[in-house]
C-alpha positions in Angstrom: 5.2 -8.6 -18.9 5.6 -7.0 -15.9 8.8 -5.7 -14.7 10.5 -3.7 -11.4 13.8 -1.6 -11.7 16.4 -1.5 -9.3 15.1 1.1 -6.6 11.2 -1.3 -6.7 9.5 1.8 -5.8 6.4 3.2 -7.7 4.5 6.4 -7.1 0.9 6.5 -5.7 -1.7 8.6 -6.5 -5.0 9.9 -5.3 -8.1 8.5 -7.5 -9.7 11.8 -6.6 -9.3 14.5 -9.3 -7.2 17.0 -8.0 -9.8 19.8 -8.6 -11.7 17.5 -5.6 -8.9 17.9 -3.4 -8.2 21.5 -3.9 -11.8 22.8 -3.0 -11.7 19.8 -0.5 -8.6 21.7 1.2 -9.7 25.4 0.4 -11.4 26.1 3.7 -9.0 24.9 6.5 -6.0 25.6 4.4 -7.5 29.3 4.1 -7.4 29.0 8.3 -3.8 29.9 9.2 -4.4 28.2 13.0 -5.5 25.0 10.9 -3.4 25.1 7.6 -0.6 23.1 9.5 -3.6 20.5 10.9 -5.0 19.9 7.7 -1.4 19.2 6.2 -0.6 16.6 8.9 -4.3 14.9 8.4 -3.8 15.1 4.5 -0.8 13.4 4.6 -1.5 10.7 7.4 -4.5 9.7 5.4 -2.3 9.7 2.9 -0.3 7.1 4.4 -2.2 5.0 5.5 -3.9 4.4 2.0 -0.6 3.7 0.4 0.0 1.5 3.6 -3.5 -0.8 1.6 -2.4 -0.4 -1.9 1.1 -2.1 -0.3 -0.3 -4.8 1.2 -2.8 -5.2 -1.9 0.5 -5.8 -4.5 1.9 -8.4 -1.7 -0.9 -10.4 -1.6 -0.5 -13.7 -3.7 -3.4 -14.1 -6.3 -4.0 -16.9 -9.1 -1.5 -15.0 -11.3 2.0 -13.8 -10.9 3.1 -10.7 -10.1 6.3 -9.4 -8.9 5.0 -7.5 -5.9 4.3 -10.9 -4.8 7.8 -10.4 -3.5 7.7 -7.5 -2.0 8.5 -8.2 1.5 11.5 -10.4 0.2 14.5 -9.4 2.3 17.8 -10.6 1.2 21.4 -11.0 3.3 23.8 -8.5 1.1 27.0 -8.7 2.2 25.7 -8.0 6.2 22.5 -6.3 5.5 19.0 -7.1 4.8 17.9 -5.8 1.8 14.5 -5.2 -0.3 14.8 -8.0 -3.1 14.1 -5.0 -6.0 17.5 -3.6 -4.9 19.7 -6.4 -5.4 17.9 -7.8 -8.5 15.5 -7.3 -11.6 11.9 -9.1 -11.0 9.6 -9.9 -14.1 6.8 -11.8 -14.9 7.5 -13.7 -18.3 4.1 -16.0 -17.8 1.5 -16.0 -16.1 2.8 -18.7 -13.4 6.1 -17.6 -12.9 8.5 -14.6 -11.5 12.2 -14.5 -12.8 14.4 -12.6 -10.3 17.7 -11.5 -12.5 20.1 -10.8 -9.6 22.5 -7.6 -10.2 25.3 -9.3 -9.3 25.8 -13.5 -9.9 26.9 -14.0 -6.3 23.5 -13.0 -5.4 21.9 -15.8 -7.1 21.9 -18.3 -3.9 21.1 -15.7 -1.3 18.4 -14.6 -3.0 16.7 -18.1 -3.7 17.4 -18.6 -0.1 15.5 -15.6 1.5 12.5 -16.3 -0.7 12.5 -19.7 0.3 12.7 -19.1 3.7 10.1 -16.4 3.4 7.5 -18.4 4.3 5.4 -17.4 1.1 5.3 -20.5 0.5 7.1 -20.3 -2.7 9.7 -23.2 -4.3 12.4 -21.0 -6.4 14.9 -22.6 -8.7 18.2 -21.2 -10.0 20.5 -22.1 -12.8 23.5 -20.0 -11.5 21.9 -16.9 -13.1 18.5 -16.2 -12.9 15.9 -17.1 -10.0 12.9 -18.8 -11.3 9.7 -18.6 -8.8 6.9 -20.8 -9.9 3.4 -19.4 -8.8 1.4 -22.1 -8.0 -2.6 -22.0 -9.1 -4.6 -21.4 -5.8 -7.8 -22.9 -5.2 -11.5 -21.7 -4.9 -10.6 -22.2 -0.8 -7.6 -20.5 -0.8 -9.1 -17.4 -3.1 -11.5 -17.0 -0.6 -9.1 -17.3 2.6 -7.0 -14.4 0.4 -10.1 -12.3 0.3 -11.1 -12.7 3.5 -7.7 -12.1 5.1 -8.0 -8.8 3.0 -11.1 -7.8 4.6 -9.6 -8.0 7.8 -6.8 -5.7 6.1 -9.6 -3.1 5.1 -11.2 -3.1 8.3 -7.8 -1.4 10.2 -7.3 0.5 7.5 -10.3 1.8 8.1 -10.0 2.3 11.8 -6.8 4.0 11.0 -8.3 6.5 9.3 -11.1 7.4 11.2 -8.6 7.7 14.2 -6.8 10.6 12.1 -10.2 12.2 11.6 -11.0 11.9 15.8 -7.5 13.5 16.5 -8.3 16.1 13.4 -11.8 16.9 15.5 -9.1 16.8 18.3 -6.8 19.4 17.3 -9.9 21.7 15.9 -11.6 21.8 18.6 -8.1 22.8 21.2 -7.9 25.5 18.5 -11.4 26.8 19.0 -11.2 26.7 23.2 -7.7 28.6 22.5 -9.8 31.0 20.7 -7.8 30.9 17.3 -11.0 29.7 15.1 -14.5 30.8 15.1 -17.1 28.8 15.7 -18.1 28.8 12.2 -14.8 27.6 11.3 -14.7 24.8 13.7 -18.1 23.9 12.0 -16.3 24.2 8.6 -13.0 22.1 9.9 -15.2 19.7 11.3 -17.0 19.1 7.8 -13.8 19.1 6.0 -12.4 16.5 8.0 -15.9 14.3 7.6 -15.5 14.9 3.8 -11.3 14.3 3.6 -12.1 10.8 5.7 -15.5 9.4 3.7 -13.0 10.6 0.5 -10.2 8.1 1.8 -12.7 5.3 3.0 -13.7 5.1 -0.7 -10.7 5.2 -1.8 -9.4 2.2 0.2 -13.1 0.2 -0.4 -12.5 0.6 -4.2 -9.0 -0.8 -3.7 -10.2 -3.6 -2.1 -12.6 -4.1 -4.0 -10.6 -4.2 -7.5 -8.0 -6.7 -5.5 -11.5 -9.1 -4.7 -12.3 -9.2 -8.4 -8.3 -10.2 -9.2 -8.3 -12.8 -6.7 -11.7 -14.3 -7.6 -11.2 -14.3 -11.0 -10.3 -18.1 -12.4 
């Protein structure tokens, strides 16, 4: 059994042992005109892979999973919240998420914004507890899921090239200004080739991992 606590937040991490990222870093971080670029390209890869992995957890799949209500936003007293910070989720069974609400006066709001999530989702309470059954999805739907995901990759993937075109971007503004040598444009420029292909994996494997999970009866 699954379960979220009450902030819903986990921490990401790269796949990439961290001895990759250090000598992955090592040359432009040893650049003082280029520490500050690879920092900014570093983290807005980052990002954007954490951005994937996001929408990878929200996706619906065969089985439950309490990510699944995610982007779940529920009226507390005035303001919208995250579901995770008004209530525990867990996954008892396979086919069905209980959402144990902090407080008992949450207990219709919260059936009501997953409702009217459009998820597509049919929650029950008892006064207490939340009960959100997770419907089997079929061969046509797994594949609509997967397919949809692609799509997903796909900007994800854009996204992270355009961080490498504005890293070529900034490296090159630094070698007109005369900051960098040439030799350490040609090494920035590599670096930056190396930190993208690094991320594009990174995200491929994800979706790939997620393709298996949805296709898997």
């Amino acid at each position: 059994m699954s379960v979220v606590n009450r902030t819903g937040m986990t921490s990401g991490s790269s796949n990439l042992p961290e001895g990759d990222w250090i000598a992955m870093a090592s040359a432009m971080a040893s650049i003082p005109a280029l520490k500050s670029v690879h920092t900014q390209l570093k983290t807005r890869m980052e990002k954007t892979v954490e951005d994937f992995r996001a929408n990878l957890l929200s996706t619906r799949t065969g089985r439950a999973s309490v990510h699944m209500l995610d982007q779940v936003k529920v009226d507390y007293y005035g303001s919208d919240v995250p579901l995770s910070q008004v209530a525990q989720l867990s996954t008892p069974e396979s086919q069905l998420i209980l959402v144990s609400p902090w407080e008992m006066a949450m207990v219709a709001p919260i059936e009501k914004a997953i409702r009217t999530s459009n998820l597509g989702f049919n929650p029950m309470h008892d006064g207490k507890v939340v009960r959100v059954p997770i419907p089997p999805m079929n061969e046509e739907r797994r594949r609509e899921a997967v397919k949809h995901l692609a799509g997903v990759l796909e900007d994800h993937k854009t996204a992270i090239r355009n961080i490498r075109r504005d890293g070529n971007d900034l490296v090159k503004k630094a070698a007109k200004d005369k900051t960098i040598s040439a030799d350490d444009e040609k090494r920035a420029n590599e670096e930056i080739q190396q930190l993208t292909d690094a991320e594009i994996k990174r995200v491929e494997e994800l979706f790939k991992a997620k393709e298996k999970e949805i296709m898997t009866v």
